[in-house]
Structures are given as structure tokens and as C-alpha cells.
C-alpha positions as CSV (number, residue, x, y, z in Angstrom):
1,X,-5.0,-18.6,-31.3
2,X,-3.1,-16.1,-29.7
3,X,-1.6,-13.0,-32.1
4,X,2.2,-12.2,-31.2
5,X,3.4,-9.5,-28.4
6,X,6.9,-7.3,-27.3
7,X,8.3,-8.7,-24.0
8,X,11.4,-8.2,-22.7
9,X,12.1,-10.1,-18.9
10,X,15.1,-10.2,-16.9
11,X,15.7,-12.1,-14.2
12,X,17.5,-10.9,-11.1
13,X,16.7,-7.1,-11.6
14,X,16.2,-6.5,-7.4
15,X,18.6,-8.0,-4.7
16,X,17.3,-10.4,-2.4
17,X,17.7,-8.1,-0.1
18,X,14.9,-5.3,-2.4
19,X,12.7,-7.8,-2.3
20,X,12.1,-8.5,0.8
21,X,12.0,-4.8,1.5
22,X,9.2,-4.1,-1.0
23,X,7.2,-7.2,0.6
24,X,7.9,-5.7,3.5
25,X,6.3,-2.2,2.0
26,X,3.3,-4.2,0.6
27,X,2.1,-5.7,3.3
28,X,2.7,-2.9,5.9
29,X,0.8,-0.3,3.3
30,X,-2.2,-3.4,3.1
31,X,-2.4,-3.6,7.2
32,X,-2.6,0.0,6.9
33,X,-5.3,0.3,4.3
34,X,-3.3,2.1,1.6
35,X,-3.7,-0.5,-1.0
36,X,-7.8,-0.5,-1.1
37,X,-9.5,-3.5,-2.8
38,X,-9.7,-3.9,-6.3
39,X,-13.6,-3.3,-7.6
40,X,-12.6,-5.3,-10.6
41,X,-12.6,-8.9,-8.3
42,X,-12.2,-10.2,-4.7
43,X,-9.1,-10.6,-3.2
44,X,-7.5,-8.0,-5.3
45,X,-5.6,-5.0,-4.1
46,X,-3.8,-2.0,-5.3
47,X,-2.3,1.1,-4.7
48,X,-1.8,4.2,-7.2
49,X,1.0,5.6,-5.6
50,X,2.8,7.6,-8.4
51,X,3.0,11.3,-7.4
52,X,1.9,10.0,-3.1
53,X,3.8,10.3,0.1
54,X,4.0,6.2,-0.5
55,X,6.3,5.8,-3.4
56,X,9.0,6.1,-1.0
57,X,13.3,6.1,-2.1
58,X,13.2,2.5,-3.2
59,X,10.2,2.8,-5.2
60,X,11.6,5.6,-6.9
61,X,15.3,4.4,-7.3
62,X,13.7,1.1,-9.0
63,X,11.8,3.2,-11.3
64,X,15.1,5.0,-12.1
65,X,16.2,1.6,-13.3
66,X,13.4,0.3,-14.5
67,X,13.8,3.9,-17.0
68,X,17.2,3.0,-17.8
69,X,17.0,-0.5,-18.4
70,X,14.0,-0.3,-20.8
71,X,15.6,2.9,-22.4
72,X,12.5,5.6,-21.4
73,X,14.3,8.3,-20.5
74,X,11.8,11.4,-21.2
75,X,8.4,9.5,-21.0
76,X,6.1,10.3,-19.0
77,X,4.2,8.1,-16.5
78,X,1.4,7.3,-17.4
79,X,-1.5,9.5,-16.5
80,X,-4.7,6.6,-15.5
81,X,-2.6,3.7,-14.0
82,X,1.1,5.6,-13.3
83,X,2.7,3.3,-10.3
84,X,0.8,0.8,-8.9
85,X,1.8,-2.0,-6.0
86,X,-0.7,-4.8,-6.8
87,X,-1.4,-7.9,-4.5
88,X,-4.0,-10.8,-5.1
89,X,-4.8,-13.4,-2.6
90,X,-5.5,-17.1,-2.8
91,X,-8.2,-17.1,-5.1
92,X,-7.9,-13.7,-6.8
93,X,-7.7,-13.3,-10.6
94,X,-7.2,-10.6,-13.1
95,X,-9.8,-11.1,-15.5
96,X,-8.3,-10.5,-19.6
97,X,-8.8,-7.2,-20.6
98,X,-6.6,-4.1,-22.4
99,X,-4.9,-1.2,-20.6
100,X,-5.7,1.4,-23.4
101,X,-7.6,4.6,-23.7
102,X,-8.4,7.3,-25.6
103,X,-4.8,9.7,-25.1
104,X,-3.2,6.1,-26.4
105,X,-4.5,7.1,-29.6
106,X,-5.1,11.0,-29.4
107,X,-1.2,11.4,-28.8
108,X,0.1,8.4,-30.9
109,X,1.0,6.8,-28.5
110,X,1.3,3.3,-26.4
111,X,1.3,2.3,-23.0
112,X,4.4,0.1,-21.3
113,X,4.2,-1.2,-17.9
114,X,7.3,-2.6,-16.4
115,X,6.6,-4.8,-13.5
116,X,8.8,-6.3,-10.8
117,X,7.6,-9.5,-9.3
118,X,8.2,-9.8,-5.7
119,X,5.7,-12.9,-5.0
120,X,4.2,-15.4,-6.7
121,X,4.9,-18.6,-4.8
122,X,3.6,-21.1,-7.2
123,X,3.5,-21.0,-11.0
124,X,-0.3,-19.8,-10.2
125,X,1.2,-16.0,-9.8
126,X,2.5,-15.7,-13.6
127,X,1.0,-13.5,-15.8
128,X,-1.0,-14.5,-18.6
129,X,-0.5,-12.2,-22.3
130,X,-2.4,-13.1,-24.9
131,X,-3.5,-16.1,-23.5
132,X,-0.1,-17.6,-22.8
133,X,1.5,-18.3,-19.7
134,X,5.0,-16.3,-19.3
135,X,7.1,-17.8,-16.6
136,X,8.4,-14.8,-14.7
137,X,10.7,-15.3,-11.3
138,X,10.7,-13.5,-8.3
139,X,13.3,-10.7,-8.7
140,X,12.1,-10.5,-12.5
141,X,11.2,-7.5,-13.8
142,X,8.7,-8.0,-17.4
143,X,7.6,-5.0,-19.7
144,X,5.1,-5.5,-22.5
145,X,2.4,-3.3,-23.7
146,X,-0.9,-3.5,-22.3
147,X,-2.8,-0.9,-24.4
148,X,-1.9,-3.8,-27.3
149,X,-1.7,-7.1,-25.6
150,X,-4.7,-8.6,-23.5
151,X,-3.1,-9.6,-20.1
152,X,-4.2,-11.2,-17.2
153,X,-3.8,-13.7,-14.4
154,X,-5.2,-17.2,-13.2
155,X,-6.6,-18.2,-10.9
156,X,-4.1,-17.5,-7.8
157,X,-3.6,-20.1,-5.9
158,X,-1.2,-19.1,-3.0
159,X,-0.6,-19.4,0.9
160,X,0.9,-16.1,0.7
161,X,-0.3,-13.0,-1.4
162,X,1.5,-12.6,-4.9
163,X,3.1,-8.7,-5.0
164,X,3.9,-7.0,-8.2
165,X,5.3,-3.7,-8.2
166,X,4.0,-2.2,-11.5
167,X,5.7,0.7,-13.1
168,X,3.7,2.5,-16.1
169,X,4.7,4.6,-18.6
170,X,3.9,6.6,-22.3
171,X,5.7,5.4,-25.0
172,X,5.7,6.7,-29.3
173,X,4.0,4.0,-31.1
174,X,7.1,3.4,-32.6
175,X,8.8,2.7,-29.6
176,X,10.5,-1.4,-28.8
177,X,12.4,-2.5,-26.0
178,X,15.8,-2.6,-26.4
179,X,17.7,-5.9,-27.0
180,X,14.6,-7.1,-28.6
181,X,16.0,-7.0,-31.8
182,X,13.0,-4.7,-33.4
């Protein structure tokens, strides 16, 4: 049985128009090599690109956003995953597991990661939180806590690689999403 967990989705957060620009940015920086596979399973990707010459205007302007949107305005990035582009091939899958390490508990804190799915396809490409599917559309963006909610994939099952655009931050303990109602 799965235990309860904080999401907040909207749909529509990027233009038509974003999107195609960050698949664009995906695949050009996985023909170049800049998103390196994932040790964790085959036909995984991912770049850290927080802080790098590759989190480019848009990338940035979206995390502006994303900041606003989710109300985050003075916290930090987070230090071990920061801002991540992630793409998974046809038979890729993130296995579960938690996001959470020791400064989560040393400072008090949690960790939020607000993602914007660009690809998915198929119903194959939704994320999986404690053990229940969450329908998220292209052009959505999702935040819920990993450092508190086991996340994962399934099994993608795709003609053409699912791109999330994953932005992480440091958040009080005390801290909900707005419009949640908490």
C-alpha cells in the first residue's frame, strides 16, 4: 500500500513552441555527448548542468518560473542533483529509490524537484511516486519531494526517447506547494 505524497502538476507550463526547443537542446547535447549514460541502468541519460556553459537562457528563464510558480524564491539548488536534462530510451527504467541525503537532515531540510516533461510519447513515460502512476502531459511541469517519496519509472516503451527537464531545489521541512491547500 502506498503512503500519501505533495504534488502539485500543471499542464501547459511551456509553449509548444519551448518544447520543441528543449528537445531540440536534448538531443543536440546527447549527439554531442554532454548527457553521459546513466550507471544506474541502460538506456538512461543525464546531464548535471546547473552552474555549466549548457544551462543556456531558456533553461534558466524556465527555472525562473519554475521558482515563481512553486513559490521558491531564496532556495537554493540543490547541491548533489541541482539541474538535470534526463532522457531514457525504449527499454530504459528508473528503478524506485529516494533522492535524500545526509544535508536533508543536517539543515532541516527537504528536497523538491520540479520537472518539465517534454517527451513521453506513450503513457509508458509517466512517473511512478509511491508506486502510483501520475498521468503527466507533455508541456506539464510536476514538483513533489523526492528526499520523502519513492519515485520512479516503468518500463519505457517508446519510438522516441522520453525528455524531462528536471529542476531541483532545498526546501524547510515545513515548506508545501502552493495551492495545495497545506
Amino acid at each position: 500500500m502506498s503512503k500519501p505524497f505533495e504534488l502539485l502538476c500543471a499542464t501547459g507550463f511551456i509553449t509548444e513552441a519551448e518544447q520543441q526547443k528543449l528537445r531540440d537542446i536534448a538531443l543536440d547535447y546527447w549527439r554531442q555527448g554532454v548527457l553521459e549514460g546513466n550507471p544506474k541502468g541502460p538506456h538512461r541519460y543525464r546531464a548535471k548542468i546547473w552552474g555549466t556553459e549548457y544551462c543556456n537562457d531558456l533553461i534558466k528563464r524556465l527555472g525562473g518560473r519554475i521558482i515563481e510558480f512553486f513559490q521558491l524564491q531564496g532556495c537554493p539548488v540543490d547541491p548533489q542533483l541541482g539541474w538535470i536534462i534526463s532522457l531514457i530510451e525504449k527499454g530504459g527504467q528508473v528503478h524506485p529509490h529516494y533522492d535524500k541525503y545526509p544535508y536533508h537532515d543536517e539543515y532541516k531540510a527537504k528536497h523538491v524537484r520540479c520537472n518539465i516533461m517534454v517527451d513521453k510519447e506513450n503513457a509508458s513515460g509517466n512517473p511512478v511516486i509511491e508506486g502510483q502512476i501520475v498521468d503527466v502531459p507533455e508541456r506539464a511541469v510536476w514538483g513533489f519531494f523526492p528526499s520523502e517519496a519513492e519515485h520512479a519509472t516503468q518500463l519505457v516503451d517508446v519510438s522516441r526517447p522520453r525528455i524531462v527537464f528536471q529542476f531541483g531545489f532545498v526546501v524547510p521541512e515545513d515548506y508545501h506547494f502552493p495551492h495545495s491547500g497545506k
